[in-house]
N, C-alpha and C positions, 0 to 999 in steps of 0.2 A: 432079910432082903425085902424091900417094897419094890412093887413091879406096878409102876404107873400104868393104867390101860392108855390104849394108844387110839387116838380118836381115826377113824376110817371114814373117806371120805369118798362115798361113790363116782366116779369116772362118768360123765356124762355120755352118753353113748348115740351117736344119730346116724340112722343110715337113708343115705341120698340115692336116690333111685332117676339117673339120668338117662337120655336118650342120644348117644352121638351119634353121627355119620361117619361110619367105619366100613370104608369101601376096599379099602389093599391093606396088605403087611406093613406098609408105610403107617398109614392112619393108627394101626393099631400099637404100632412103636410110640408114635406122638404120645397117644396116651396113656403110653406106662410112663415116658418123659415124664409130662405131667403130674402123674398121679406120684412117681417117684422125688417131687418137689414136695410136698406134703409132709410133713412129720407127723401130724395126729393123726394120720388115715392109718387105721390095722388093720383091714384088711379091704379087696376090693376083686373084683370079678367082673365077667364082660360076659355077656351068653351071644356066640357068633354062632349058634342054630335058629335065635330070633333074628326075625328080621328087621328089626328094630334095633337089633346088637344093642341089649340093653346092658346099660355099665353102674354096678351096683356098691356102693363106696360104702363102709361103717367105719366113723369119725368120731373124736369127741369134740367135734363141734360144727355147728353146721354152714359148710363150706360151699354149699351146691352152688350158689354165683361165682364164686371165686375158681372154681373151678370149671364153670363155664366160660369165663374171660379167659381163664390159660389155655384150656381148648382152642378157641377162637386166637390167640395168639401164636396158634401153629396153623391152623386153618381148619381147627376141626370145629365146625357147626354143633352146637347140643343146646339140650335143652334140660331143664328138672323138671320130672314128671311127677316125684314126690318126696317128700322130708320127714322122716321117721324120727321121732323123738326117743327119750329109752325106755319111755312106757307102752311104744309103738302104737303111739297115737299119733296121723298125720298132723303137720304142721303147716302144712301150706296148701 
């Protein structure tokens, strides 16, 4: 039996580190909405003890405006505050 190797090809990995304006349970619906449009987002988080309600996306690929226009297409204002590569080296 020959058992060709299998070439692996690492998943590029970026996590976006936005700022939105998440003021009610509303706002915060909008952006699972959003975020649940997204197929390469794996995982994503919201810290509502900042006050900043920073919203923390890891992607394979980097989405941070695209995901600032669907925000703002519900009405939620944001911003990218920064773009992790998967060496977790900023990018922007």
């Amino acid at each position: 039996i020959h058992l060709s190797p299998q070439l692996v090809v690492p998943m590029s990995r970026y996590v976006i580190i936005l700022s939105p304006v998440i003021n009610t349970p509303i706002d915060l619906r909008h952006v699972f909405e959003v975020i649940d449009t997204f197929s390469d987002i794996s995982e994503w988080s919201v810290d509502l003890d900042d006050c900043d309600k920073i919203l923390r996306v890891v992607c394979s690929e980097d989405i941070g405006q695209e995901l600032v226009k669907s925000l703002a297409r519900l009405g939620i204002s944001s911003s990218v505050l920064e773009v992790f590569d998967e060496n977790g080296i900023s990018i922007i």
